[in-house]
N, C-alpha and C positions, 0 to 999 in steps of 0.2 A: 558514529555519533548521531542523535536523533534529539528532535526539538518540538514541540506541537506549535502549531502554525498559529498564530494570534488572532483570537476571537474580536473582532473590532466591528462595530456596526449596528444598523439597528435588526429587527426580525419581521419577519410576516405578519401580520393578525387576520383575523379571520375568526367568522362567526362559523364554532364549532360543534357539531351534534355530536352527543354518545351513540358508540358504534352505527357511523355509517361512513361509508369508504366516500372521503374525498379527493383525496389526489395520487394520479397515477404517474407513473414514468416510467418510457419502457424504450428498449430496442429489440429491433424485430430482424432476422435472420439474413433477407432481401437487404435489409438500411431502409426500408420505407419509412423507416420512426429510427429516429438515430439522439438515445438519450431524451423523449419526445415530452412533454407535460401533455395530458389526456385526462385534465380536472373535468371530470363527468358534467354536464348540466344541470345532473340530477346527483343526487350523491345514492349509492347503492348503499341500501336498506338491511340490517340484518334481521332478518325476523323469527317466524318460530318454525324448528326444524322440520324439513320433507325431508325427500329421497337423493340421495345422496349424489354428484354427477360423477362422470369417468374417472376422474378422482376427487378426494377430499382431504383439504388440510384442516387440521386438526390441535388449533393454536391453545396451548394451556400454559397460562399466565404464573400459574402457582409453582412453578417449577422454573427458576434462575439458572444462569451461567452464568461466563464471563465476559464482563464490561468491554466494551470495541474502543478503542482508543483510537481509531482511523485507516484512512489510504493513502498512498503516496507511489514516492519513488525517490531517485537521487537525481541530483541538477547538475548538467556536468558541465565543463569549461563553456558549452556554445553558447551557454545561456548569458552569461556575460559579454558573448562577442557578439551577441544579438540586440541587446540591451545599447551596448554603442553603438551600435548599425542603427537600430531603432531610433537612437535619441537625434543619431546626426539625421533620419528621414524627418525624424517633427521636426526639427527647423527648419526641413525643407518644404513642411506643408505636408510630405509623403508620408503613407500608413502610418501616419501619427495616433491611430487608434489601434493598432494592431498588438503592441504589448501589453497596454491594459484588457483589452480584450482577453486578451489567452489568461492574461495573471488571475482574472478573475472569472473566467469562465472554468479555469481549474481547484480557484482555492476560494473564492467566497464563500464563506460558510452563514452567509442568511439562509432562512429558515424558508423554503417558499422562492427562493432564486432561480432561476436557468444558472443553473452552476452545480460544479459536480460538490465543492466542499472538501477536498482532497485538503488533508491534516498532517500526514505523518512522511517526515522526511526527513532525508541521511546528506552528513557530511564528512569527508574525509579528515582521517589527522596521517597528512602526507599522500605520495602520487597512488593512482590508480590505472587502471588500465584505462580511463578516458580522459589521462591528464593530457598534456601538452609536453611534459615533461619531468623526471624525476627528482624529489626531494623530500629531504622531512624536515622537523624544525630542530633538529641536532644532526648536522652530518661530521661533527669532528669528532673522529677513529678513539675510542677509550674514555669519551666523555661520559662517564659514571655518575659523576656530578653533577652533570646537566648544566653548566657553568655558561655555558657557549648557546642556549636552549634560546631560540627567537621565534614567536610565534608569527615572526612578520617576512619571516624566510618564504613562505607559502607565497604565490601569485598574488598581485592584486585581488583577484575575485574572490576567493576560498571562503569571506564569510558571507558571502550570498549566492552559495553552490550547496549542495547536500549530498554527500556520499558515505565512502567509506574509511575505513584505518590502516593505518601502514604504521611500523616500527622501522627507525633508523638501519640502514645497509649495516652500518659496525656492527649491531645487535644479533648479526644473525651467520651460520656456517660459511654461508657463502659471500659473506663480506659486501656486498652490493643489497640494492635493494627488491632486486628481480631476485625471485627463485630463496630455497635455502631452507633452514631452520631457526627459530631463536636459539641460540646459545643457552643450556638447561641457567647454567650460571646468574644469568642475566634477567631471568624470570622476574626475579623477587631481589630486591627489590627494586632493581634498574629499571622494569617496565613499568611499575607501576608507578616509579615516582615520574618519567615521561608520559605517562598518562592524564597524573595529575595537574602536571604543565600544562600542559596540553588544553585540560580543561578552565585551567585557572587563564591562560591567554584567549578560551572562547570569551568568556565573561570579562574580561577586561575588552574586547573587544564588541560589546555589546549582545553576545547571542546567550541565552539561555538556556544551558541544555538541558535537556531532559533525561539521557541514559547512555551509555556510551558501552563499545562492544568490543572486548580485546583481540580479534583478529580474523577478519574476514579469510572464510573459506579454508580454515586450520590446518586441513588435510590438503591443501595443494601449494605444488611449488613449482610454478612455471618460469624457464629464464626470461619469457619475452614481457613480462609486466609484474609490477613492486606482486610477491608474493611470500610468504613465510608459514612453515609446518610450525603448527603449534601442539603440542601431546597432552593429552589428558590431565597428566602430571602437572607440569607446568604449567598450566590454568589453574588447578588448582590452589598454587602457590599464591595467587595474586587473589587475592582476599578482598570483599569489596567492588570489585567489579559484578554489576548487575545482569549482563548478558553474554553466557558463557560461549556455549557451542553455536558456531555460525556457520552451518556447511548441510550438504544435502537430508533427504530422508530418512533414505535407505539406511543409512547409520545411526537413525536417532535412539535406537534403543544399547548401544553402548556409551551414552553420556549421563554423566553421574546429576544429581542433582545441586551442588555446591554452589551454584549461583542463582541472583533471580529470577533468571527467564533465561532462555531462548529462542536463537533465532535460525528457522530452518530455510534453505532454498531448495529450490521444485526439480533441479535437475536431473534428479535420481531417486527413483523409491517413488511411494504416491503419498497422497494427502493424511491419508488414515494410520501412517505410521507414527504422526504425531500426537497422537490421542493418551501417548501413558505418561505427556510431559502437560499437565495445566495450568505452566504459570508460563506462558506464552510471551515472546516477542516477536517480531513479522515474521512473517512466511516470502523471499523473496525470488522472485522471476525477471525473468528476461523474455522477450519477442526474438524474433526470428525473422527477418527481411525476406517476403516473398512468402510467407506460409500462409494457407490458407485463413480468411478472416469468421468466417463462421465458426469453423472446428477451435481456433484462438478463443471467441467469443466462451465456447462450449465448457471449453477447459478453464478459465479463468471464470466464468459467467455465476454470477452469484458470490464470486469471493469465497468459494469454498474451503478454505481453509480456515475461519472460522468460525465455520459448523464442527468444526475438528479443535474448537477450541484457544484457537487465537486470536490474543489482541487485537491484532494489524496485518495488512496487507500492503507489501511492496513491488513496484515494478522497479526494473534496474535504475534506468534512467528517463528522468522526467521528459527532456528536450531532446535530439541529436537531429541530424540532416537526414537527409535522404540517402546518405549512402553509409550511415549508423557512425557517422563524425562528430566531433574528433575523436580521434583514438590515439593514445601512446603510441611514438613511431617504433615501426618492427615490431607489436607486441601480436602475440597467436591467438589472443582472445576474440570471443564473436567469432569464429571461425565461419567458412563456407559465402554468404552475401551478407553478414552483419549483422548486428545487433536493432533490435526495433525498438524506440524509445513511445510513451503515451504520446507526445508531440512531437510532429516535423518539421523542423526552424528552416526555413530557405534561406538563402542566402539574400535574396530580394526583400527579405522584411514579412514574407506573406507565411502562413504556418497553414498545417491541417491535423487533423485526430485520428490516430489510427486505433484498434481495434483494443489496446489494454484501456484506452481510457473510460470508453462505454461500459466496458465491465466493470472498470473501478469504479463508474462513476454512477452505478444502477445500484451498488453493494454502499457504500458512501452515504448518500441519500437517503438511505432505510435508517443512518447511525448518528448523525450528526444531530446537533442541540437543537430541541427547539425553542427555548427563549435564549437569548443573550445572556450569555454566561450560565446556560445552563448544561446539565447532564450529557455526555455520551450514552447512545444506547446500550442496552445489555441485550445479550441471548436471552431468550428465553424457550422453553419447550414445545414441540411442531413434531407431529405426524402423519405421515400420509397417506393414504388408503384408497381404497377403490380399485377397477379395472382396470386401468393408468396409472398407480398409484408408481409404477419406475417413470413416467414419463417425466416428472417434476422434480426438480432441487428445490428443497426448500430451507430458508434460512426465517426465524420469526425471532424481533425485537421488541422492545419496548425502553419507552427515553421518556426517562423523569422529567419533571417540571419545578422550576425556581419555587413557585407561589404553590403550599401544600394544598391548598382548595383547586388547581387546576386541575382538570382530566388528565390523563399518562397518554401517550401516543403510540399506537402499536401499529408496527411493519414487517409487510411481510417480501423479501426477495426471492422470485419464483423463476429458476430457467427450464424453458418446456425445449425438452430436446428429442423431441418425438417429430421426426425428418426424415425416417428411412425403411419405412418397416413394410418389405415387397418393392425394396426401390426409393427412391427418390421422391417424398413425398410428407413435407412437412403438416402437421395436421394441429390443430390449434383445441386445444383440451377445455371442455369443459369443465371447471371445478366448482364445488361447494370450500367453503368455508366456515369454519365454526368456532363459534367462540362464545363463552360463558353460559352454552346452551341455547342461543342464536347463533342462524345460519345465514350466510350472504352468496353469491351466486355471481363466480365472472369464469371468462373465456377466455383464457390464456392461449395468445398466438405461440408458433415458435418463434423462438427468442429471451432474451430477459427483462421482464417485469417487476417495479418496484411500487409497493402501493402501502398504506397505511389510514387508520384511522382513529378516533379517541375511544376510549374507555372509564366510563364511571369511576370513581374511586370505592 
């Protein structure tokens, strides 16, 4: 289930020129710049075009894609067991600034903030492999009915957590909630009226949802955490459900079209497999405890996955510990040293930011509104050329404005992964830029850089 994060606040202002690059944000390879603001003193001038540098992007406005509707992840049990640690340290006086700090260093979405702006997040309907425990909100054996359906069966925390969905243990071959099949039977219209439950107790419980996805990761059934095969077939039975296929790449070109989007995870297959589906829902990942922070950066860096045409960007989990906590007791998931969540919640109250968040939060930045209650950016068309022209990923935006007299704002997210060529040796790219027949002129380190600027109407 997924929800967009509430635009609440005021925005930036600021005296704006047509096309000149004012604000930068970048992380760089080292962490010398970690997520950094680098607003020029001078703002870079586009002017009339020379010779072109090592490479050249090549931003044209005239040609749209699809609208970014955010970043995120899922908030598992800690974050509620931090939230009371937290509360009971303010009245102790202790890191009593520590939780609004991270809540808003993650999700303010001002215009102009030190903040990443992260929008889009997932909640469960029932356990997952980072609960604490198994359940759903029907666990009575042939409730068909739904008679017995309690949306308050769930943990205290569940409406201030974001993940994923589980169907009732009865519902499924193996009887439990781990492991199994749905019962073909049961598809239609057992699941979906537990769906609608489901979602008629989010809304009575104040959340809002925005789109909900019939079953995490279809093709797997592991005994050690809530899992259930779901078949082609039987998805398509359940009519109305917006977000069909939720499981790797590699597969994506066997799912049918019959819902409104999906949503692919990274674990298999690559990015580019999802190019013949465009009507997108997130692309979801997970970290990896102990792997290298740069090569992470690389792969995730720019939010590449929607240069490929999607909405949104997921990492697993928003919060966990240090040692990828909590996890379902007994469950096989996260295998080898665990799962890496954007944030590391200690146990002391103190947190830190690992390597998905900078990504998320470099790709973020290029997308979000710039007035209050304004627009998400959209894609739009970017080429890149020159002698360097593989060294750069390039992602280019542009995000409408409330008041039709504003200027449009255009962004461009750029990762220079040119680090190794004869060795170990990251080399920082000179590029051009071009736009509307003006050129502008930066130096991209390795790393990822986020920069934009206005555009005339």
């Amino acid at each position: 289930m997924l929800f967009p994060f509430i635009v609440i606040g005021a925005f930036l202002v600021h005296n704006v020129a047509s096309q000149q690059i004012w604000d930068i944000w970048q992380t760089t390879w080292d962490r010398a710049e970690l997520f950094t603001s680098l607003e020029p003193k001078n703002p870079i001038n586009f002017i009339s075009p020379s010779v072109i540098g090592s490479a050249d992007i090549d931003v044209d406005d005239t040609a749209t894609f699809q609208s970014v509707w955010g970043f995120g992840g899922s908030l598992s049990e800690l974050i509620h067991e931090r939230v009371a640690h937290w509360s009971h340290q303010i009245e102790q006086a202790k890191n009593q600034n520590n939780y609004w700090e991270l809540i808003n260093y993650l999700f303010s979405p001002t215009d102009g903030a030190n903040a990443a702006g992260l929008s889009y997040l997932r909640v469960p309907l029932g356990a997952s492999d980072f609960s604490s425990h198994l359940y759903s909100f029907d666990d009575t054996n042939g409730d068909t009915s739904f008679s017995k359906f309690n949306i308050n069966a769930a943990p205290a925390y569940v409406f201030s957590v974001i993940k994923d969905i589980q169907s009732p243990g009865w519902m499924k071959d193996s009887g439990t909630m781990n492991g199994g099949s749905l019962k073909s039977n049961l598809a239609s219209p057992c699941l979906c009226t537990y769906l609608l439950k489901c979602l008629q107790g989010f809304q009575s419980n104040g959340v809002k949802v925005y789109a909900i996805s019939i079953q995490n990761e279809p093709q797997n059934s592991n005994p050690t955490y809530p899992t259930a095969k779901l078949t082609p077939t039987m998805k398509g039975k359940l009519e109305g459900a917006p977000v069909g296929y939720e499981h790797n790449w590699d597969d994506a070109a066997a799912r049918g079209d019959v819902f409104d989007g999906v949503a692919f995870h990274c674990y298999a297959g690559s990015v580019d497999q999802q190019d013949s589906f465009h009507t997108k829902f997130p692309t979801k990942c997970a970290g990896t405890i102990g792997s290298d922070w740069w090569s992470d950066i690389k792969l995730i860096g720019g939010a590449g996955a929607v240069t490929h045409n999607s909405h949104s960007v997921l990492m697993w989990n928003i919060a966990l510990d240090g040692q990828g906590n909590p996890k379902l007791p007994g469950t096989s998931s996260c295998g080898g040293n665990g799962c890496r969540a954007i944030a590391q919640v200690n146990s002391d109250g103190t947190y830190s930011l690992n390597q998905e968040f900078y990504a998320m939060a470099q790709a973020s930045k290029a997308t979000i509104p710039r007035d209050n209650g304004g627009p998400w950016g959209k894609r739009i068309r970017v080429t890149v050329g020159g002698q360097l022209n593989w060294a750069l990923r390039v992602g280019a935006y542009v995000t409408g404005r409330v008041k039709s007299t504003d200027w449009l704002r255009y962004s461009l997210v750029v990762l220079n992964w040119d680090d190794s060529i004869g060795g170990w040796s990251p080399t920082p790219v000179q590029t051009t830029i071009e736009f509307r027949g003006k050129q502008a002129t930066y130096t991209f380190p390795v790393g990822v850089t986020t920069l934009w600027w206005y555009g005339e109407l």
